[in-house]
C-alpha positions, 0 to 999 in steps of 0.5 A, a space after each residue: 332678925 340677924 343670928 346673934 354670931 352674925 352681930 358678934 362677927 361684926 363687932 369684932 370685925 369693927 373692932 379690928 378696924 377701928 381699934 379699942 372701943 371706948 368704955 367712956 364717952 368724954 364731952 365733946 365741945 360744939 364747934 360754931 364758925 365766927 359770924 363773918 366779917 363785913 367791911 361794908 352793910 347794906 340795907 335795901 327794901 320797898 314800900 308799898 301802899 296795900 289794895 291802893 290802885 295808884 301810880 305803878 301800881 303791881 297787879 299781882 301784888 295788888 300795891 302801888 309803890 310809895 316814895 317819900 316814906 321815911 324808913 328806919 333801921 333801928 339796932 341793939 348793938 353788941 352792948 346793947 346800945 340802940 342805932 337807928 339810921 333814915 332814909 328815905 324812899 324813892 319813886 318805884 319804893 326802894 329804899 336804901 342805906 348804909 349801916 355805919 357801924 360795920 363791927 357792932 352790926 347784929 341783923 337779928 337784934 334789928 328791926 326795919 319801921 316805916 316812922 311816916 308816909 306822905 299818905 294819910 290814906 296809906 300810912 299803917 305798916 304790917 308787920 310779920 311776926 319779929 322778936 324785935 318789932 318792926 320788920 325783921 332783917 335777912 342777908 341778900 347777898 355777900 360780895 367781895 368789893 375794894 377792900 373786903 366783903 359787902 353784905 346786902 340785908 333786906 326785909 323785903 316789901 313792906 307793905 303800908 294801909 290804910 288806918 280805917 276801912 272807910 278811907 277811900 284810895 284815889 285811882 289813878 
């Protein structure tokens, strides 16, 4: 432990250098940057059909990508008025969508559904854990396009199963 002339030193040193210390602590606001403005949303994601060993089918992921499945994207917007928009998958699983209403997008009030597969074998989704329900949503990419900034949002793969145990997957 320092001798205490040491620490008093120090302190009338710091106090040379940075000036008068201050008796009273004043409230201080936290500055919080503006949420970025978009010009254009993107919505993209895959589906797949779990421990099925069909067309395309991904060893490491042991799944098999589905199209057809119809996907929707269902907001609260800032008023708190619920959004959704389709579409659709296609060969290999992807699915893609534009969000039309750039100004009242809120990703973290959004969830991503599978609402039907057109596998009756292969037609519950899992979801992880998500404050909305559904498939949570997260920023891929920002770039810079004609006319402002493109934000990419993704939930990644979703994965459908099989409703019961004792549904068999045809092999492919």
């Amino acid at each position: 432990m320092a001798p205490k002339f040491v620490l008093v030193a120090l302190v009338s040193v710091l106090a040379l250098l940075v000036g008068e210390i201050p008796t009273k602590v004043s409230a201080v606001t936290a500055v919080t940057e503006p949420a970025p403005t978009y010009s254009t949303i993107s919505i993209v994601g895959e589906i797949f059909c779990k421990s099925c060993k069909l067309t395309g089918y991904v060893d490491y992921l042991d799944a098999s990508p589905v199209d057809g499945v119809l996907v929707r994207v269902s907001c609260f917007d800032k008023n708190w008025n619920y959004i959704s928009n389709y579409a659709n998958s296609v060969p290999g699983g992807f699915f893609y969508l534009s969000w039309p209403d750039v100004a009242n997008f809120i990703p973290e009030r959004c969830g991503v559904y599978v609402d039907w597969s057109p596998l009756s074998y292969c037609s519950k989704p899992i979801y992880g854990p998500s404050p909305v329900g559904g498939a949570e949503l997260y920023l891929v990419s920002e770039k810079n396009v004609t006319g402002g900034t493109e934000a990419t949002y993704s939930p990644g793969v979703i994965y459908v199963e099989r409703e019961r145990w004792n549904v068999v997957c045809p092999n492919s």
